[in-house]
N, C-alpha and C positions, 0 to 999 in steps of 0.2 A: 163525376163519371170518369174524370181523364184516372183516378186515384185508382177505380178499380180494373181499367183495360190495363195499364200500366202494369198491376198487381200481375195480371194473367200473364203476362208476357214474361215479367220477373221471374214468376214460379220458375215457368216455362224453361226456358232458355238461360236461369242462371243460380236452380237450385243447385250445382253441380260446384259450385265458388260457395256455398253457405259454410260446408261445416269448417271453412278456416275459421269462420268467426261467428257461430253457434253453438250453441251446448242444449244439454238436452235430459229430457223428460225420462222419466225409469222405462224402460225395455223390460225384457221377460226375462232376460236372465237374472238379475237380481232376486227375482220372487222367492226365489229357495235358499236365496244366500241370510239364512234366519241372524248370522254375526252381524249384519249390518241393521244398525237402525232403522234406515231408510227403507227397507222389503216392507215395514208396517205400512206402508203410505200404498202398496197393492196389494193388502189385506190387512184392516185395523184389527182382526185378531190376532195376527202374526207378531206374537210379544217380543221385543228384543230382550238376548243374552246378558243385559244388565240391569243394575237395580236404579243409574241414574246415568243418562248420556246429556252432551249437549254438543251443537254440530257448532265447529267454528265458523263466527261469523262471515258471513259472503263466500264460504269455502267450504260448506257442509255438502253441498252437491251441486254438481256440473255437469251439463250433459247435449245429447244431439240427439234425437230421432228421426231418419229419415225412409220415410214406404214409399219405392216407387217402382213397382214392377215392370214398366212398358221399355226406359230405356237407361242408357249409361251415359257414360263421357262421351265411350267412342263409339256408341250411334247418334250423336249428335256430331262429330268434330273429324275431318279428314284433313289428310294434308294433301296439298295439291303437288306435292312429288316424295315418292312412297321411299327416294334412295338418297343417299346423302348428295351435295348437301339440302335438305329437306327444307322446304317453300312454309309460308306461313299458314296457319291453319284457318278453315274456312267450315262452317254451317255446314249440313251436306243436308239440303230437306229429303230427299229421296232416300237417303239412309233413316234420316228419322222418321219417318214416315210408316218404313217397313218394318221396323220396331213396334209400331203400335197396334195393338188388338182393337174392336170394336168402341169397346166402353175400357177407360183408362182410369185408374186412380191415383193419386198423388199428395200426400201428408206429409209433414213434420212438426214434432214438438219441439221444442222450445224449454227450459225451467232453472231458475238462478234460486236457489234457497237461500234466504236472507237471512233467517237464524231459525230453531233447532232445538228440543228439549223435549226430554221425558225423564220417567220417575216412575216405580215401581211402591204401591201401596197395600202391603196384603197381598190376596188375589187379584188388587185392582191396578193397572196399569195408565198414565194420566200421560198424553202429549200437547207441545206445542208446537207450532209451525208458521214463518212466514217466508212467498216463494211467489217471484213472479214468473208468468206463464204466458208462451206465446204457442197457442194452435192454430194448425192448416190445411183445411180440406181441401182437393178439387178434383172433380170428378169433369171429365171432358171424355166426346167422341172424336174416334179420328177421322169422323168429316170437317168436325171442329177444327182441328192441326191443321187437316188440308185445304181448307178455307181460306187460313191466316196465312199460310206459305204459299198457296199458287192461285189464290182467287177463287174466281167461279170456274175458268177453266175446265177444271175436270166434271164439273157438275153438269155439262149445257146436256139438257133434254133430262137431266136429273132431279134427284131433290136432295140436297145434304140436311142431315139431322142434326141439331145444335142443343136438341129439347133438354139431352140426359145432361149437358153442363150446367155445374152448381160450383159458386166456391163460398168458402164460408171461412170466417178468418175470425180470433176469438185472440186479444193481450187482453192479461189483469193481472190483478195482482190476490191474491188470497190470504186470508188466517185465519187457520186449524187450529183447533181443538178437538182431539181423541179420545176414546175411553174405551178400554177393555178389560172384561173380566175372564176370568177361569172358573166358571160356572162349577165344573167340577173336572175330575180328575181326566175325563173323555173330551169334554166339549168347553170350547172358549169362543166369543162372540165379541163383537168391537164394533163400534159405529165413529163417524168424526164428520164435524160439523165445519161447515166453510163458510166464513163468509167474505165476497168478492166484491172488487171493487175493477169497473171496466174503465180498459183505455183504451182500445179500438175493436171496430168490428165492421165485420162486411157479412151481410146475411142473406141468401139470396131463397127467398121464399115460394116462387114458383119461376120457372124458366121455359118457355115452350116458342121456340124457334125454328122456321121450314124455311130453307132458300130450294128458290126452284130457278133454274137459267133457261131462258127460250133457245130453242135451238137456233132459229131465224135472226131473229133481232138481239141474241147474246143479252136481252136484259136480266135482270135478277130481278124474283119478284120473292117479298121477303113477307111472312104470317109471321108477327110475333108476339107472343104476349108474355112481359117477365114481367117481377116485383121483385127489386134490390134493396136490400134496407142498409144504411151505413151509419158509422157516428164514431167519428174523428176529431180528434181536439188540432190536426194539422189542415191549414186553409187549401194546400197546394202542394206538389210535389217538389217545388223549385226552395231549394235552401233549409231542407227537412230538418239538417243534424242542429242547422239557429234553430227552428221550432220547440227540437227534444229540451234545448237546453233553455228554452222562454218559457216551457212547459207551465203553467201555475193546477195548482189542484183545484181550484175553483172550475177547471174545466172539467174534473172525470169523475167529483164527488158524487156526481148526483147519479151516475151508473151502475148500479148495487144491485146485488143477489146475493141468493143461497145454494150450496148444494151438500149432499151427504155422501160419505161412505157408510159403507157397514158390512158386513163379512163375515164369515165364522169357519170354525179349525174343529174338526172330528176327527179324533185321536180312536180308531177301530183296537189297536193293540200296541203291544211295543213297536212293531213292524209297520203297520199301516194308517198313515193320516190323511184326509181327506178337504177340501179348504171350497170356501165359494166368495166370493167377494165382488160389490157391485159400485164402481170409482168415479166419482164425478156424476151421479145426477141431480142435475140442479139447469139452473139458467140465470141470465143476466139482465138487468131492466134495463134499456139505453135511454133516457133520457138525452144528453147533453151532447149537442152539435148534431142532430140528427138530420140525414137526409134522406128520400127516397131516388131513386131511378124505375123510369116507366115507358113502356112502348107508345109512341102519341100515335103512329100513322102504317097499321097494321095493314099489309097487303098494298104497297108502296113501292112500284118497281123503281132498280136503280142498278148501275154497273159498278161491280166493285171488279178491279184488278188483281187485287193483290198487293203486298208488300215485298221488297227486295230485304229480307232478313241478315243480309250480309252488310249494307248498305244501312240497318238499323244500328249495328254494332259496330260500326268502324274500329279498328286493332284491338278488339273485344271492351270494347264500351260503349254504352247506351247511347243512340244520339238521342235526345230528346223530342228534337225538330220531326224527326220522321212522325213517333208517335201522338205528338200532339196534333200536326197534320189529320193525321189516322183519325183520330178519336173525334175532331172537330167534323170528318167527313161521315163518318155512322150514325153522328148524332144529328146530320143534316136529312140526311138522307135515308135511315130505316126509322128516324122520329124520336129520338130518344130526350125525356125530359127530366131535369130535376126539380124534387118539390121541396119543399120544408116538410118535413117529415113528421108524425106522432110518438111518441114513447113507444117500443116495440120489445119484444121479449127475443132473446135467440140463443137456446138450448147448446148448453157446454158437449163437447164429444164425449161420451159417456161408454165405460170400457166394464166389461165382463169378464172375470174371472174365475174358472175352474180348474184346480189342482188335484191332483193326488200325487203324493209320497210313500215312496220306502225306503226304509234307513234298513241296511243290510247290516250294518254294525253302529254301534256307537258313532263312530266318525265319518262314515260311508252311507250317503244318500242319495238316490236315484228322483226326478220328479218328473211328471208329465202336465202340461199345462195348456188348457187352448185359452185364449184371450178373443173376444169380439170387440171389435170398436163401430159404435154407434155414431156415424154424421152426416149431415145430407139425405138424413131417409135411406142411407144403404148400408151395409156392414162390412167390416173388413173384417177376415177368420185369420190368424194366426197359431199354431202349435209348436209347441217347443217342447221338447226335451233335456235333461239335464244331469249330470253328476256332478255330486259336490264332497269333496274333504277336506277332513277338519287335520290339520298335521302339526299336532299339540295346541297351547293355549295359545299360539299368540300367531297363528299362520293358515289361512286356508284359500283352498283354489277350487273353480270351477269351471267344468268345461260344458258347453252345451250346443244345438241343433236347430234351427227354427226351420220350419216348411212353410214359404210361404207364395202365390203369386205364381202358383207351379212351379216353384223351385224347391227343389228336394236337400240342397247344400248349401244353404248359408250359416257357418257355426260361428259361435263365439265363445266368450272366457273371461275370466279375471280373477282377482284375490281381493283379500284381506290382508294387513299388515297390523298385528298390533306390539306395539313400542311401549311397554308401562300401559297409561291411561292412555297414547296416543294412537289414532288407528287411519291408516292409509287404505283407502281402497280406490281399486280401477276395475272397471267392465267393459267390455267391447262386445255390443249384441249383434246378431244376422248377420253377418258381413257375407254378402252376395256371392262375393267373389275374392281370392287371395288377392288380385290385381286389381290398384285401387281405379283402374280406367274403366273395368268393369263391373264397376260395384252399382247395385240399384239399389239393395238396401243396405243400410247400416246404424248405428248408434254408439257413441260412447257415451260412461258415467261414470264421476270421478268425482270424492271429495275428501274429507277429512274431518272427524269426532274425537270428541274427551271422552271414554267410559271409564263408571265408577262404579265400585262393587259386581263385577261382573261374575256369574253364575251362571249354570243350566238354566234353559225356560224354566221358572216357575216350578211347583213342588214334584211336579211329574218327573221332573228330569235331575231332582238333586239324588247324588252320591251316596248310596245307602253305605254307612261308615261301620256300626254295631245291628241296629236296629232302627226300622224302618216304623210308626204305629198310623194307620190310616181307620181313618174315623167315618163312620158311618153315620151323615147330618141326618137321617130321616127319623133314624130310632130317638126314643124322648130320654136317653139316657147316652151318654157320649162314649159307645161301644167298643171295649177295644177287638181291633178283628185279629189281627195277626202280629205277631213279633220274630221279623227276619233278620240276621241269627239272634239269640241270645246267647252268650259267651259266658263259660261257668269257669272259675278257678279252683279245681280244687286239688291241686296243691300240696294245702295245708294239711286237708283231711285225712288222717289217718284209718278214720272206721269206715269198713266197708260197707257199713248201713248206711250211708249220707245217699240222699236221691240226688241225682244229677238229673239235671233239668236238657231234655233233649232240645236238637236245632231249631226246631220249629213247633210252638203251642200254639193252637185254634184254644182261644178264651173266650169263656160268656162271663158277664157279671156276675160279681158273687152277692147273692140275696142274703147271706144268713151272716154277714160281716158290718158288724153298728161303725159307723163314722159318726162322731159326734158333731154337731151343727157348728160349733169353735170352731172346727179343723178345717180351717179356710187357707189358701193361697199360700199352700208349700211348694216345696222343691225335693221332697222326700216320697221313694217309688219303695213301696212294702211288698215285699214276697216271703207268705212264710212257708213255713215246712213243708205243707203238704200244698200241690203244685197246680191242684185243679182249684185253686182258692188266691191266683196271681189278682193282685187287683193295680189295676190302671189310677193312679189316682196323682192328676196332673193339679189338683187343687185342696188336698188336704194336708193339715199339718199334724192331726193327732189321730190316728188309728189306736182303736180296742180292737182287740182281736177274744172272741170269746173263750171263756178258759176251760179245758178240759177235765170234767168232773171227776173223774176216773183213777186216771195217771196222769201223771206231772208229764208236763211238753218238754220239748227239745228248746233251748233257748238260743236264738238266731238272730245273727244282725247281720241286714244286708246291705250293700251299700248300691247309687248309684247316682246318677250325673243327668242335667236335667239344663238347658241353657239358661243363661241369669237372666233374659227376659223372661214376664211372665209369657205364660202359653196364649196366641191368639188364634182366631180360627186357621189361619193359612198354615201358623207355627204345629199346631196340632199331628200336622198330616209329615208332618217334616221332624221330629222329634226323635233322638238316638239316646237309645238305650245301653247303658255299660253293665252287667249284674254280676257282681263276685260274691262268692257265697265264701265266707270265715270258715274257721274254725267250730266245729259243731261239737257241744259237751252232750258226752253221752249219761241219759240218766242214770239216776240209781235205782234197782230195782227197790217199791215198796208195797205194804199191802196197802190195799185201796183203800181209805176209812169209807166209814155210809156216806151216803149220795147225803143225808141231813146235813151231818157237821161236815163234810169235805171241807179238807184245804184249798181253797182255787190257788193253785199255783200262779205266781206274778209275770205277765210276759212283757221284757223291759224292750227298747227301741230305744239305743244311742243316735244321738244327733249325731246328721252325717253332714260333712263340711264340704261344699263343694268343691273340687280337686281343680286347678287352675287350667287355663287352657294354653 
């Protein structure tokens, strides 16, 4: 018990000294920064910009989250003389105090990525991931605050409400496994699999607490009824950092769970994409070192004082002595007991995500995002806004706005840097306030990747060079739709009867053209004279083309260029077209003999060499 009063007071009174030496979990601004690997981890559709990354070890991601709308530095901290030379800083309860609203909340995440890795398959996208994680709920009333700073005091003939506080505390460690595909040209979907391994937890599964102070006789009479579930591999709070390092894994093997991502990305138009993604639902089994905390002696009057909060932190450090005090007296007197506890389950914070995008240009994207975070039975809404540009291949920046906690002005920002394969980025999300004494919320996130083969997401966003050929999976024949441009030379041609092939042909299949069942797995793209007879043929090697009974044909060699891989599904949709048309020998006029003995004139097709790249 002394592990979890201690905890509250910690939050309390000293999240304001963490992020010297915290880092921290993805924020919102990341979500739209698609150049960074890591955005995939708040929506495993969100494919990264390469064909292979991996995040350097212990350095792929760093970071801080910190939500805490009710107060700052400096409604906690005055000086006791306002003018030089200025006295040393002292607690102000009465300032903190009027900082706080009714019901208060207060979070941080935590996250150190161990290592890092993806890889691009096709349309299939494959990650790995390991990353340990420290989350932090607490939800407190401010009768709660004024309990712990001036007693019963202000309560006499009252009742202070304690019921809404909850805290919930969640270390582990995780490894992901991800998977997304490009279903098709609109819609991509991605799921990723967790599995956790717990190292601490504090779960607080119901709390319902009523202090009431006699007006006469100043007693406090206390109605409580809580359930605390805990399970800690540390015996005490006395000599912690020897514990961390006596640590054995025999203590936190046995704490294991699961939980999912999965998400998906609707691509509306060039212009408009739309994203939902649901992070972290799952839960943890605790098994190992388990304890409970319970009310024994409900409706138990007792005097409580209060604590001299100045007097707990002598020249801003914790005396211990006070607290132990403390905890030994509440547990005497409102009954509080520890049991050995049962294996217990306690639900990870589980975060919701909905986006929309628009990309105004190629390199110019606008997003809007709201995020809910699930813990404790309550939610917390955050919204963000954001612009991002891309400023060439190896440079981009983003600014963005979160609203959160009634506050209408907390922005943030960051880049990308990429150096060759090496890529630097930094983010600094919500920052409350420009002045870091009045910051309530903030976050930063910062690491460093290897990318290899780096490209546009996926076939949707590659370069259309000559020609673009998109295939249509449904039809039982591999349909060509469109060819944007084709590009004619003709140059050479001297006669003004050569047909030139316009910018853009709508083709259907041609029925009345034999492919002989031999003509397998070429690299040879046939187009003859006449223009409504283009045939797509990403897999033949010998085209007949039937011969004209009549009059002798125009004989035609076309050339064109086709990648040295064979054609696979993904490759299909991504496929550039070069077509020059030669020199065209003009017939000779003859008379037609009968359709009996006709000549079939011979239509030849030189081997075309593929032209190097």
């Amino acid at each position: 018990m002394k592990k979890i009063i201690f905890l509250l007071f910690a939050l309390v009174f000293s999240l304001q000294f963490m992020q010297k030496t915290a880092n921290a979990q993805d924020g919102n601004t990341i979500y739209f920064m698609n150049n960074i690997p890591q955005s995939n981890y708040s929506n495993p559709a969100s494919l990264p910009n390469c064909k292979f990354y991996l995040g350097i070890p212990a350095m792929s991601s760093f970071g801080f989250n910190l939500e805490n709308g009710s107060f700052s530095y400096n409604d906690v901290f005055s000086r006791r003389q306002l003018k030089p030379p200025y006295d040393s800083l002292y607690i102000d309860k009465d300032k903190l105090l009027s900082a706080l609203s009714d019901n208060n909340k207060l979070s941080y995440d935590i996250s150190e990525q161990l290592f890092a890795l993806g890889f691009r398959i096709r349309r299939n996208y494959f990650t790995l991931s390991a990353a340990t994680k420290i989350s932090t709920n607490f939800n407190y009333t401010k009768d709660f605050m004024t309990f712990l700073l001036k007693g019963n005091e202000p309560f006499i003939g009252k009742t202070a409400n304690l019921s809404d506080s909850k805290l919930g505390l969640n270390a582990y460690t995780e490894i992901a496994l991800g998977f997304s595909r490009e279903i098709n040209k609109k819609l991509t979907v991605g799921v990723r699999l967790k599995y956790l391994i717990g190292i601490v937890n504090v779960y607080t599964e119901r709390s319902n607490i009523q202090l009431t102070t006699d007006v006469n006789t100043f007693a406090l009479t206390a109605t409580s009824d809580f359930l605390i579930h805990s399970s800690s591999p540390f015996d005490s709070l006395q000599s912690i950092d020897k514990q961390i390092k006596n640590l054995k894994p025999s203590n936190i093997n046995d704490n294991t769970g699961y939980a999912f991502d999965f998400g998906g990305e609707y691509r509306l138009n060039k212009k408009w994409t739309f994203g939902l993604s649901v992070i972290d639902l799952g839960s943890i089994n605790w098994k190992s070192n388990v304890k409970e905390y319970r009310s024994k002696n409900p409706n138990k009057q007792f005097i409580f004082n209060g604590i001299d909060i100045n007097e707990a932190f002598p020249g801003g450090k914790l005396d211990s002595t006070v607290f132990n005090n403390l905890i030994d007296s509440l547990k005497e007197t409102v009954g509080i007991e520890e049991y050995k506890g049962t294996s217990y389950k306690a639900p990870l914070k589980t975060k919701l995500f909905t986006s929309v995008a628009f990309s105004l240009t190629p390199n110019d994207r606008f997003g809007l995002l709201m995020r809910n975070d699930f813990a404790n039975k309550s939610v917390n809404t955050l919204i963000s806004v954001s612009y991002n540009r891309n400023i060439g291949k190896w440079f981009a920046i983003t600014l963005s706005n979160t609203f959160v906690s009634g506050n209408l002005f907390n922005p943030g920002g960051g880049f990308n840097l990429n150096l060759g394969f090496i890529q630097f980025y930094m983010i600094g999300d919500h920052f409350s306030s420009l002045y870091a004494a009045d910051m309530k919320n903030f976050g930063m996130h910062f690491g460093m990747n290897l990318l290899f083969g780096k490209t546009k997401q996926g076939y949707r966003y590659e370069k259309e060079k000559n020609a673009v050929i998109e295939e249509e999976e449904s039809s039982r024949y591999k349909k060509l739709i469109s060819i944007t441009p084709v590009v004619v030379d003709s140059t050479l041609h001297k006669d003004t009867n050569v047909v030139k092939l316009p910018d853009t042909i709508k083709l259907t299949p041609v029925i009345d053209t034999i492919i002989k069942k031999s003509a397998i797995d070429s690299s040879v793209f046939i187009i003859p004279v006449d223009t409504n007879k283009i045939i797509p043929v990403d897999t033949v090697k010998n085209v007949v083309i039937p011969p004209v009974e009549t009059t002798p044909t125009v004989e035609d060699t076309v050339k064109a260029s086709f990648p040295s891989e064979k054609a696979t599904e993904s490759d299909t949709n991504n496929t550039m077209i070069n077509v020059k048309k030669t020199t065209a020998v003009k017939p000779k006029t003859t008379t037609a003999p009968s359709s009996k003995n006709a000549v079939k004139p011979k239509t030849t097709i030189k081997p075309i060499t593929k032209p190097k790249k």
